[in-house]
C-alpha angles and dihedrals in degrees: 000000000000113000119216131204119195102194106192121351105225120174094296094030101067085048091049086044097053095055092042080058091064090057129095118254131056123302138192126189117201107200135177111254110263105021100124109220129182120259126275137226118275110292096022105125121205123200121200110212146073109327089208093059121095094217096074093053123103115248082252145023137173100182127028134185125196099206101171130145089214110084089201098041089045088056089058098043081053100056094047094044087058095041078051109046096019090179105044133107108263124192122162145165146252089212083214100300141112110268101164115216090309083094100050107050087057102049138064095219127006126196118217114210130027092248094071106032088098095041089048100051103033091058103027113017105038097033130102082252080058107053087041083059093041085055104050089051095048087057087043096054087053095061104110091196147352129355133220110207086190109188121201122286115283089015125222132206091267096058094030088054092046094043085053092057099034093063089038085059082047094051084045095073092038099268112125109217133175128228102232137187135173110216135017145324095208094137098108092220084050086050101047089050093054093043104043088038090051081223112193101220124165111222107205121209130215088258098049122111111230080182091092092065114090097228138354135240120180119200119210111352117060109204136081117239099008111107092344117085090235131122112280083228104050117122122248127208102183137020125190112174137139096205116103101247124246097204133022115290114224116200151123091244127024140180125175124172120165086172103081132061107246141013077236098067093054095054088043077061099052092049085048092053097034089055091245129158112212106223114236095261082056099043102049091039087056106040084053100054089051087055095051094047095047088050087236095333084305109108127058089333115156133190084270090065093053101048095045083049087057096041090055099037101082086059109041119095105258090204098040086057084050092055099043087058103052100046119143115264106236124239090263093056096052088049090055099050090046090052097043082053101056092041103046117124119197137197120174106323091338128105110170105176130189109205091185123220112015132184091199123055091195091058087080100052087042085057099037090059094044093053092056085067082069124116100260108002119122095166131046123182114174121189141183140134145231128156082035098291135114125235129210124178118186134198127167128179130202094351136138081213113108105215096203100055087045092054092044090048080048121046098357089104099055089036156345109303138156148081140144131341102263097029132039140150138185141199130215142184110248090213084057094064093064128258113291119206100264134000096246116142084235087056100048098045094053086051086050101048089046086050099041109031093039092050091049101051093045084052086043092049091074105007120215093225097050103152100299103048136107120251092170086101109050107113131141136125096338124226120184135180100280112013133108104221095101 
C-alpha cells in the first residue's frame, strides 16, 4: 500500500488532492486552519494545522507533495518533510516564486510554476511510472558506495545505452556507478558506438572482484550468472530488463517489462519522469539501441518505443547515428556469412546453416539476420562453435512460428535455449553432443549439423506455438540483431 502525504493545498494542490483521493492506498492531507477545501473521497484523512510541523505528519510516508501557494513556507515544508521522511518521494512547488536552490537540494522534482504543478503530478509523480521511479531512487539513495551497472556478456547497444543511464540516474542522487561488461564488444556497429561516443565502459575480467562495488544492477538481463560472467550467487540490488525471465529475479528493485521493445526505452522513461536531460553521449546511445532492438521501430515495437525515440531525439548526435551505421564488415564477418551461404539447407521457408568452426560469436546473428533478406525464407538459424560450445542465432519474419519455443523444444534439453518470437538463440556444450571419430573441424561440424539442424526440423514439422500458443515463455541466452552476446 503506498502512503501519501498532501502538505498545504494551494490552488493546484487541493485539485491534485482530490484525485489522489480517488487512488488506493492511504492519504493525509496537512492544511493551514481555516482554509476551507472541498471533501474527499472515503479514507482520505485532512489535518488542519501547520504543513511544516511534524506533528501533523503521519508515523510513515512513501510519497509527499508540498502543494502550497507560499514560496517560503513551501521551502520549509520541504526541508521537514525530508528530515521527516528521509526515503519518499518527494516532489514540491515553487508555488510561482523565487526559492533559490534551498528547494532544490531537499526534493526530488520541483516544478517550477503553478500551472503545472496538477499536470505534473497527476502523469508523472502520483502514477504507477512515479512510484517505480520513486522506487528505484529510494534503493539508489541507500547505496553506501560505489555501483556496478553490469550488461550482459558480449553487450549490445541496447544494454551499453541503458548501463550508461542508468549510472547517470545514480549520479543524479549523488551515487558513482560504472557501466561493466564481461566479453567482448566485436560486433563493428557496437564498436563504432563505443568509439565515436568515447564511451567510458569498465571491461571486467574472470579474475576481477566485483566484491569491491557497493551494490550490484544488472540491463538488460536480469540474472546472475547467466550470460554475465557474475556469481551465481552475487546479490543484486536493481534489475531493469525488457526480456520475459526463465527463472525467478531476486532484487531489491525489479522491473520487468517484456512488453516493450527495448531496456532503453525504460531508462529514456526514468530520465522523462525524473525531468533529466540525457546528455548527448546517453541519448544517442539510447535512441540507437531502441532502434537496433526494434529492428527500425518493426519488430515488437510498441507506443512506448515511439514516445522514448522522440523524447531523446532532440539530444542524440544525428551524425554520430549516420557513421555507426555505416561502419566496414571485417573480414570474420564476411567469412561467416560466406560459409553460412554455401552450407544452407532449405525446406519450405526454412534455411537453417552450420558454418562449422568460428572465431566471432556475433558473426552468426550478423548472418542470421542477413539470410532472412532472402526470396522465400521466413525463418534463419546459423550455427557454429568455438571454446567447446555451440552456438545457435535465430530470426524469423512474418511467421506465426515462435523461434524461441522452437529453440527451447529443440535444443533446451542438451543445453540453454530461448528467447523471443522472431529472434532466439541457444548455447550448447560441444562434449554433450557424443565423441566423434576424430577431432577434425570436418568431423565436428558434420555431428553438429545431424544434432542442430535435425532437431530443429522435427521441432519445425508441428510447432509448439502454432496461433493459440503462448510465446510469453519463451526465455533463454538472448541474441539479438546486433549484439554480440551469441
Amino acid at each position: 500500500m503506498v502512503r501519501r502525504l498532501v502538505l498545504g493545498c494551494g490552488h493546484a494542490g487541493e485539485t491534485v488532492a482530490g484525485v489522489v483521493s480517488t487512488w488506493g492506498g492511504s492519504l493525509r492531507v496537512v492544511v493551514p486552519a481555516g482554509h476551507e477545501v472541498r471533501e474527499f473521497e472515503a479514507g482520505a484523512e485532512v489535518i488542519r494545522g501547520d504543513p511544516a510541523d511534524p506533528g501533523t505528519y503521519p508515523e510513515a510516508a512513501d510519497v509527499v507533495l508540498v502543494l502550497g501557494d507560499d514560496p517560503a513556507h513551501n521551502v520549509a515544508t520541504a526541508e521537514q518533510a525530508r528530515a521527516s521522511f528521509p526515503d519518499a518521494l518527494l516532489v514540491a512547488s515553487t508555488a510561482g516564486g523565487d526559492v533559490g536552490d534551498r528547494l532544490r537540494t531537499v526534493a526530488d522534482r520541483v516544478v517550477d510554476t503553478q500551472a503545472v504543478v496538477a499536470d505534473y503530478l497527476l502523469e508523472t509523480a502520483t502514477g504507477d511510472g512515479g512510484e517505480r521511479v520513486w522506487r528505484l531512487l529510494n534503493v539508489l539513495r541507500g547505496i553506501d558506495g560505489r555501483l556496478a551497472v553490469v550488461m550482459h556478456e558480449n553487450p549490445d547497444p541496447d544494454a551499453i545505452a541503458s548501463a550508461l543511464a542508468l549510472a547517470d540516474i545514480a549520479r543524479s542522487v549523488g551515487v558513482e556507478g560504472d557501466a561493466c561488461y564481461y566479453g567482448d564488444i566485436s560486433h563493428q556497429e557496437n564498436r563504432a558506438l563505443v568509439n565515436l561516443l568515447e564511451l567510458d565502459l569498465c571491461n571486467l575480467g574472470p579474475g576481477d572482484d566485483i566484491g569491491e562495488y557497493a551494490a550490484v544492477a544488472l540491463v538488460d538481463h536480469s540474472r546472475p550468472g547467466v550470460n554475465d560472467g557474475l556469481d551465481p550467487d552475487t546479490p543484486v540490488d536493481i534489475v531493469v530488463d525488457h526480456h520475459p525471465p526463465r527463472g525467478p529475479v531476486t532484487a531489491r528493485f525489479v522491473d520487468l517489462r517484456s512488453d516493450v521493445g527495448a531496456t532503453s526505452t525504460l531508462l529514456a522513461e526514468y530520465l522523462d519522469r525524473l525531468g533529466m536531460d540525457p546528455s548527448r553521449e546517453v541519448a544517442t546511445a539510447l535512441l540507437y539501441g531502441i532502434r537496433i532492438d526494434t529492428r527500425e521501430f518493426t519488430r515488437e515495437a510498441v507506443e512506448a518505443d515511439f514516445e522514448a525515440a522522440a523524447f531523446l531525439h532532440a539530444h542524440v548526435d544525428a551524425s554520430v547515428l549516420e557513421r555507426v551505421e555505416s561502419p566496414s564488415m571485417n573480414p570474420e564477418v564476411l567469412a561467416t556469412l560466406a560459409a553460412a551461404i554455401r552450407n544452407r539447407d532449405v525446406r519450405d521457408d526454412v534455411l537453417t546453416t552450420g558454418v562449422g568452426r568460428i572465431r566471432d560469436r556475433d558473426a552468426l546473428a550478423q548472418a542470421a539476420d542477413k539470410l532472412l533478406d532472402m526470396e522465400g525464407i521466413r525463418v534463419t538459424v546459423v550455427y557454429g562453435f568455438m571454446d567447446e560450445t555451440v552456438y545457435v542465432s535465430g530470426r524469423t519474419r512474418g511467421t506465426d512460428v515462435d523461434l524461441g519455443e522452437v529453440l527451447r523444444d529443440a535444443l533446451g534439453a542438451i543445453g540453454s535455449a530461448g528467447g523471443h518470437a522472431d529472434m532466439a538463440g541457444a548455447q550448447i556444450p560441444l562434449g554433450i553432443l557424443g565423441a566423434v571419430d576424430d577431432d577434425s573441424t570436418a568431423s565436428l561440424a558434420d555431428v553438429v549439423d545431424d544434432v542442430v539442424a535435425e532437431r530443429i526440423f522435427e521441432v519445425l514439422e508441428d510447432p509448439p506455438n502454432a496461433p493459440g500458443g503462448d510465446p510469453s515463455t519463451a526465455e533463454a541466452v538472448f541474441e539479438f540483431p546486433l549484439s554480440d552476446d551469441g
